[in-house]
C-alpha positions as CSV (number, residue, x, y, z in Angstrom):
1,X,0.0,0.0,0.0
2,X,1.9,3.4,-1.3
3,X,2.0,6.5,1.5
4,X,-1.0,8.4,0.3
5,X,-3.6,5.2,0.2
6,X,-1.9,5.0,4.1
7,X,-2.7,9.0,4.4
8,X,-6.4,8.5,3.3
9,X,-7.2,5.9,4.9
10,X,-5.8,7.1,8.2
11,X,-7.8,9.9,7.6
12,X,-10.8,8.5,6.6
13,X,-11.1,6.7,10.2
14,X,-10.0,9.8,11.9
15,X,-13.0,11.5,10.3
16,X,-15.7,8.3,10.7
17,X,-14.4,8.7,14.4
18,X,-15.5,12.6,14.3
19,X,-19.0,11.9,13.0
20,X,-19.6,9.1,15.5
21,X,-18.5,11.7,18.4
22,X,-21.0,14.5,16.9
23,X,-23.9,12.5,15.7
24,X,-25.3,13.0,19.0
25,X,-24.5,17.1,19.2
26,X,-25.7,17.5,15.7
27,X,-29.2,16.3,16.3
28,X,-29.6,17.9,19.1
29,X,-28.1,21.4,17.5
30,X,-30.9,20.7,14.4
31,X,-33.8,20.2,16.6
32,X,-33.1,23.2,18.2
33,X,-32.8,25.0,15.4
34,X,-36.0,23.6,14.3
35,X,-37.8,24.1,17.3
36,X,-36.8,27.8,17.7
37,X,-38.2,28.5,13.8
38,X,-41.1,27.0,15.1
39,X,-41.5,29.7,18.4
40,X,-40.6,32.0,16.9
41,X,-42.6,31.2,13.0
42,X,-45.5,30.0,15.1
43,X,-46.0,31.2,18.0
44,X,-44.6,34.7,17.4
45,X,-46.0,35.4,13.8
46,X,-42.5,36.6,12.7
47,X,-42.7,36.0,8.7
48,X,-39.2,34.9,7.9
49,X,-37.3,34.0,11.6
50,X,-34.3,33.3,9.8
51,X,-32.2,34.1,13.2
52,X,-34.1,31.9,15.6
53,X,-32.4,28.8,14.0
54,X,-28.7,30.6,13.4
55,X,-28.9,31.2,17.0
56,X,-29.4,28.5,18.2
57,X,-27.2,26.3,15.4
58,X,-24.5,29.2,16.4
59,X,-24.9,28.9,20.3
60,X,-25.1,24.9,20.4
61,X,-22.9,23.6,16.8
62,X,-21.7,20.3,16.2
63,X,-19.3,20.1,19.7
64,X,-20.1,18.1,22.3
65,X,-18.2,20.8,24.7
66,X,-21.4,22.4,25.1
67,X,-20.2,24.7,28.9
68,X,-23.8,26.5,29.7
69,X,-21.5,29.3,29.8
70,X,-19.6,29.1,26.1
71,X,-23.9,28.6,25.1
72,X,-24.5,31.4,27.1
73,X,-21.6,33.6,25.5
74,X,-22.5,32.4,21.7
75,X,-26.4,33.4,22.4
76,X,-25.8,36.7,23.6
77,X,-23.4,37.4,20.9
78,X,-25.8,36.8,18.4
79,X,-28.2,39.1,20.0
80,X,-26.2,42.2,20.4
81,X,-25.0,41.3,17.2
82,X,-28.7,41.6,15.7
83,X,-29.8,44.2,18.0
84,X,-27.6,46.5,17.4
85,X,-27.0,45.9,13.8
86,X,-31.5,46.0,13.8
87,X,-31.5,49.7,15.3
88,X,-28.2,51.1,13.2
89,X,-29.3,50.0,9.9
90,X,-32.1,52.1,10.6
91,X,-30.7,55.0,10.8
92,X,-27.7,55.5,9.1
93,X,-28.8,52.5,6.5
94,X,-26.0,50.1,4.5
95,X,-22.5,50.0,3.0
96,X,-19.1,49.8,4.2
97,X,-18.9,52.6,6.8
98,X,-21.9,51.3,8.3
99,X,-20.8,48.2,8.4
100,X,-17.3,49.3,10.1
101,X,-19.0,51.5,12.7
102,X,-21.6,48.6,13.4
103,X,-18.7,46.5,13.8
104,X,-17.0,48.5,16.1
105,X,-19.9,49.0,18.2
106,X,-21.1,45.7,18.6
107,X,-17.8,44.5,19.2
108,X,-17.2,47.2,22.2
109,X,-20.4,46.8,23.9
110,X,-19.7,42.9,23.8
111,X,-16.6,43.5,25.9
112,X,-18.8,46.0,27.9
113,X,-20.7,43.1,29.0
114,X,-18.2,39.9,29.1
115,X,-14.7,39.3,29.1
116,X,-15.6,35.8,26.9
117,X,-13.9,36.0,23.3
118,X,-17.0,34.2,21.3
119,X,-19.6,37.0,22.8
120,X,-17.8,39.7,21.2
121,X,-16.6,37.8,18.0
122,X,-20.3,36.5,17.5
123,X,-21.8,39.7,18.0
124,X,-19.4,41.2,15.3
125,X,-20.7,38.5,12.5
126,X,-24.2,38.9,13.1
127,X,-24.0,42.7,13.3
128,X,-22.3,42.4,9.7
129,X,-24.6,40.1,8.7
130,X,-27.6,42.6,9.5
131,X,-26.4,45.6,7.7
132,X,-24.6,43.9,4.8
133,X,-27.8,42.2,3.7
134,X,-30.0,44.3,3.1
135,X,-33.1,41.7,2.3
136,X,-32.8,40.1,5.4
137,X,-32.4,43.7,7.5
138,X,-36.0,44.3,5.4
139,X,-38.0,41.4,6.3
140,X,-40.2,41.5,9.6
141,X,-40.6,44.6,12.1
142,X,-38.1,46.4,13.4
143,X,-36.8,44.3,16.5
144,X,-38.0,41.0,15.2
145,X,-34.9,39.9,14.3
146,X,-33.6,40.6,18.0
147,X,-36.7,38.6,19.1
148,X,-35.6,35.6,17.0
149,X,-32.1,35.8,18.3
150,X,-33.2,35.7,21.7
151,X,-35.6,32.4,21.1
152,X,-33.2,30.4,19.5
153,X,-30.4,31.7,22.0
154,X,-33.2,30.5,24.8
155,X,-33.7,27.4,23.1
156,X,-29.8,26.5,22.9
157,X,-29.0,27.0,26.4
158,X,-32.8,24.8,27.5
159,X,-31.2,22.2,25.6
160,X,-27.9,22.4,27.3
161,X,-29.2,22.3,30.8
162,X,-31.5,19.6,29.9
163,X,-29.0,17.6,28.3
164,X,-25.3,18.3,30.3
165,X,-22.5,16.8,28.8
166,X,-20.1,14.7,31.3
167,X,-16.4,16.4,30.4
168,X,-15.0,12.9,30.6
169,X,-16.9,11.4,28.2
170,X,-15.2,13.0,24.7
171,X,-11.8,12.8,26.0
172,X,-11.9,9.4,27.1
173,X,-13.1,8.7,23.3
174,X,-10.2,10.8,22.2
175,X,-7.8,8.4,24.7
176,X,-8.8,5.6,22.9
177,X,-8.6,6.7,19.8
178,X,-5.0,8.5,19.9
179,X,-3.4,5.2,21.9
180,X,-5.4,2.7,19.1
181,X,-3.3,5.1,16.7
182,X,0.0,4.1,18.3
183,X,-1.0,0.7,18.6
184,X,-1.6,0.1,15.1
185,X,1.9,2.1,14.3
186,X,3.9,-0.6,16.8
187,X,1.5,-3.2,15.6
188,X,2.7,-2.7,11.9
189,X,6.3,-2.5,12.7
190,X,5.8,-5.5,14.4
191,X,4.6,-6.9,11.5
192,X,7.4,-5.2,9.5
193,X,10.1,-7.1,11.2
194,X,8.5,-10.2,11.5
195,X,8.3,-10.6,7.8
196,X,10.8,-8.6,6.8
197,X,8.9,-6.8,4.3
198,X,10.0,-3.0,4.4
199,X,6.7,-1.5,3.2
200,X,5.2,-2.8,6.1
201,X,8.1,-0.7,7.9
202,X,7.2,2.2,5.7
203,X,3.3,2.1,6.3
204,X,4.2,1.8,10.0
205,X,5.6,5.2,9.5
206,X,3.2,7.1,7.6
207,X,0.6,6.2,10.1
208,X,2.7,7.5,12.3
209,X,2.8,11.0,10.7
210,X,-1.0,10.6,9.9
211,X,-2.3,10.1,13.6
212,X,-0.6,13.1,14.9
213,X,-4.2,15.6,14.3
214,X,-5.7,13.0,16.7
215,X,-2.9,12.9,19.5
216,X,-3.0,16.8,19.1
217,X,-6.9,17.0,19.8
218,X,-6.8,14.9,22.5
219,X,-4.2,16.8,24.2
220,X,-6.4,20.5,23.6
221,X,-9.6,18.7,24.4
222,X,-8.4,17.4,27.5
223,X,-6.8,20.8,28.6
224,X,-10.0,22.5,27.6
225,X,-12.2,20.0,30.1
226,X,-10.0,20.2,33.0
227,X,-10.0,24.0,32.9
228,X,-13.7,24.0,32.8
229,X,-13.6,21.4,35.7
230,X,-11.6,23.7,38.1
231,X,-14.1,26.5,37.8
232,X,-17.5,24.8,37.7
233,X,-18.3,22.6,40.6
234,X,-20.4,20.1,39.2
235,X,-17.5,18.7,36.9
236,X,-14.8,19.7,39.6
237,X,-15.7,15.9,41.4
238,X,-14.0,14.8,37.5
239,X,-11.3,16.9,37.9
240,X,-8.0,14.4,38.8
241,X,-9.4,12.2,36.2
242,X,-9.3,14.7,33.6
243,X,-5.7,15.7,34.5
244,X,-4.7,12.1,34.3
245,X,-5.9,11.9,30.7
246,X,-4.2,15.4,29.9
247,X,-0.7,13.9,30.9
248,X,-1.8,11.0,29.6
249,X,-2.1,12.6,26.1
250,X,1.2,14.3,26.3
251,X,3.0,11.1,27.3
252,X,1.1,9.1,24.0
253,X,2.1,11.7,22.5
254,X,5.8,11.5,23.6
255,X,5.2,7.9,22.7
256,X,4.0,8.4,19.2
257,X,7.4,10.5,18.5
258,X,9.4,7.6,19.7
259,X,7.3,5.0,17.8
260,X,8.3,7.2,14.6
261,X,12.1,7.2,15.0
262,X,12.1,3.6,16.1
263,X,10.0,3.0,12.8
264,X,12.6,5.5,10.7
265,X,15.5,3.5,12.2
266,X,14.0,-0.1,11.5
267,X,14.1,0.6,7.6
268,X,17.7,-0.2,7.2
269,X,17.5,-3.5,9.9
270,X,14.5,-4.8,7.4
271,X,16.5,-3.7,4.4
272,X,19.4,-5.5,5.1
273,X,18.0,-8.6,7.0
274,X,19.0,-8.4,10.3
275,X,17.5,-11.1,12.9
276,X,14.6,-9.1,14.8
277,X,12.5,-12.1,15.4
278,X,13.0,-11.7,19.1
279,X,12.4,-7.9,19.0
280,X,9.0,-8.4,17.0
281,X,7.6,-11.3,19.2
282,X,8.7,-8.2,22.1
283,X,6.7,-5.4,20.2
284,X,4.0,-8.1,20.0
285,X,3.4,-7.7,23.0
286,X,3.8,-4.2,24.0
287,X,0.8,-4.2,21.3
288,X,-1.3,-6.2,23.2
289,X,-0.3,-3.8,26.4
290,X,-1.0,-0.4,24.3
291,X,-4.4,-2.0,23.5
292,X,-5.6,-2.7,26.9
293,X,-4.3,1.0,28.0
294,X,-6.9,2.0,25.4
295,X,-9.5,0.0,26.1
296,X,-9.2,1.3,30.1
297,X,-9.0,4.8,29.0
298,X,-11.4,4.7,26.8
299,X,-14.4,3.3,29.7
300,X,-13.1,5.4,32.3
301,X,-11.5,2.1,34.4
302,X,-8.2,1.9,36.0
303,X,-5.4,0.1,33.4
304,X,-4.5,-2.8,36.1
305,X,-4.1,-4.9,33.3
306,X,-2.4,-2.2,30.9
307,X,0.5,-1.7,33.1
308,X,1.0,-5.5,34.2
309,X,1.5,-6.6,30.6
310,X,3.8,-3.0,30.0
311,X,5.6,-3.6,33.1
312,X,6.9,-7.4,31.8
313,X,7.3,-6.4,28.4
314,X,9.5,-3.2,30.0
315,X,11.7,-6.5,32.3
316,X,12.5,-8.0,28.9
317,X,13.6,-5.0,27.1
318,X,17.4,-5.9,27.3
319,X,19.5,-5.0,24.0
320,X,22.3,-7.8,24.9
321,X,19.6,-10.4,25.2
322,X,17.5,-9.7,22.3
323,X,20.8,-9.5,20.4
324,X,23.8,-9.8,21.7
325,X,26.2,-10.1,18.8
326,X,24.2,-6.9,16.3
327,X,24.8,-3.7,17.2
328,X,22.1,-2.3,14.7
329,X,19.8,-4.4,16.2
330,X,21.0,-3.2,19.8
331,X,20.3,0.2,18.9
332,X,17.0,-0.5,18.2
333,X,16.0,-1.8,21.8
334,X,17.4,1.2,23.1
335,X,14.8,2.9,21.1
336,X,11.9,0.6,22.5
337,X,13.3,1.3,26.1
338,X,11.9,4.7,26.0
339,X,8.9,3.9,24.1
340,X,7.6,2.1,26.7
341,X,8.6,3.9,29.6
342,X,6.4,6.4,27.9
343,X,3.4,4.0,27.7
344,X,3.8,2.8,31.0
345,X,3.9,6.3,32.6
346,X,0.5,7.0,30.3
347,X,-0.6,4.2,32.1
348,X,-0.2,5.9,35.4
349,X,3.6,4.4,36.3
350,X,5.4,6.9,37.6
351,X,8.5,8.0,36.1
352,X,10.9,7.1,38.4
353,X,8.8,3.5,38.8
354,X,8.8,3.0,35.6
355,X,12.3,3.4,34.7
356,X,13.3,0.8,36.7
357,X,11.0,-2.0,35.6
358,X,13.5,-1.5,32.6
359,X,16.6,-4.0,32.8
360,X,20.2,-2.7,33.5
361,X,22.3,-2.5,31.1
């Protein structure tokens, strides 16, 4: 298989693994959309509530880190946005000074009322939207569109408090996903050495470079959960859990680096047909060991079993035993050394622990 068939499929998973995560938040985010057309078509008589559904769409999206207050932030946005860009339009009517002073205006006051980022960016975009559209600025009365902001904002933060999202639960996907992506990079060099086929070696290392937008996400969406966790007491309870997945995701991803250069250096072992049988049957298992560490991560349970089968793979990772007369070969286990000190410290080893489970050499 030739490096971009690797690339696209890599990518393909990473992106069936999105949808599965935001199936949930997306059909939530439509009905409220749907629903607040409905107020706000319905039971408000508005002609064309175009804003009710933006609103909400805008306040909830597809992301299932859905924080009442980020909601909260989006909604108002959008309303100051409309409001102001309802009463301006008004008066001083369209085109591109308009637009820059309603800008600037919406943009201010947004600060006026919350430090948050997305209120004042939001109520910027909506602002712009109201005075460079003319059609839209023209349909219903003159604070309708306000009105409609203000339903579908109401509507997205209804269905956030009815339907609170545990912080854990996206992060612990992401955990399983980024450690299955190093598994299936050791699992393939594995494989690699074992036959002694270098484009196994080769796919090994462009999934490597591939899974790297999924380690990375992890490690922000974890950061991102555990700051929310310290400042909102109902997820604080969650809050050494989420910091064990944070360092978790920096060690995987520490692991994923060392995975690649022990990948990059294998090429020439495979290429000139060095005796690794030893060292595969080895990566073999740290395979197995990466895979239970995913499986516990990704269900929220402790990895007993993760760092029992790490912990003897790390006693047998001795380069004078696994080869004592290939140098090449040698180097190579001193690779794997820190590779799964890595794993075993995402596992919850300590460092100092962890090193020693290694033999001396």
């Amino acid at each position: 298989m030739n490096a971009p068939q690797v690339v696209l499929r890599a990518r393909a998973r990473q992106g069936w693994a999105r949808v599965r995560r935001a199936f949930v938040p997306v059909l939530l985010a439509c009905i409220a959309a749907g629903v607040a057309w409905a107020i706000a078509g319905g039971l408000l008589g508005h002609r064309s509530p175009f804003f009710a559904p933006v609103s909400a769409w805008v306040a909830l999206g597809f992301s299932t880190d859905r924080q009442l207050r980020r909601v909260a932030e989006l909604a108002i946005g959008v309303a100051v946005g409309v409001l102001l860009g309802d009463l301006l339009v008004h008066w001083i009517g369209s085109g591109p000074v308009q637009v820059a002073v309603v800008l600037g205006l919406a943009a201010l006051m947004a600060r006026f009322i919350d430090r948050g980022p997305l209120l004042a960016t939001q109520a910027g975009v909506q602002a712009i939207v109201i005075v460079g559209l003319p059609v839209l600025s023209q349909s219903g009365g003159p604070l309708d569109r306000w009105t409609d902001a203000l339903v579908g904002g109401a509507v997205a933060v209804l269905v956030t408090v009815l339907s609170p999202q545990d912080p854990r639960r996206w992060v612990r996907s992401l955990a399983e996903e980024g450690l299955t992506e190093v598994r299936d990079v050791v699992a393939l060099l594995a494989r690699g050495l074992l036959t002694g086929r270098e484009e196994h070696v080769e796919e090994a290392l462009v999934r490597g470079r591939a899974s790297q937008p999924v380690l990375d996400q992890w490690r922000s969406v974890a950061g991102t959960a555990r700051q929310a966790a310290r400042v909102q007491p109902a997820y604080r309870r969650h809050l050494a859990e989420l910091e064990g997945l944070e360092g978790s995701a920096v060690l995987a991803d520490r692991a994923m680096r060392n995975a690649r250069v022990l990948t990059r250096r294998s090429l020439s072992v495979v290429r000139d047909g060095h005796e690794v049988s030893a060292l595969a049957a080895l990566l073999t298992d740290v395979v197995r060991g990466v895979e239970e560490l995913a499986s516990a991560l990704g269900a929220g349970a402790e990895p007993t079993h993760a760092r029992q089968r790490l912990t003897d793979a790390a006693h047998r990772v001795d380069p004078f035993t696994l080869a004592p007369d290939d140098f090449q070969v040698q180097g190579l286990v001193l690779l794997l050394r820190s590779l799964v000190v890595d794993l075993l410290e995402a596992a919850g080893v300590q460092d100092g622990i962890a090193r020693e489970s290694l033999p001396e050499i």
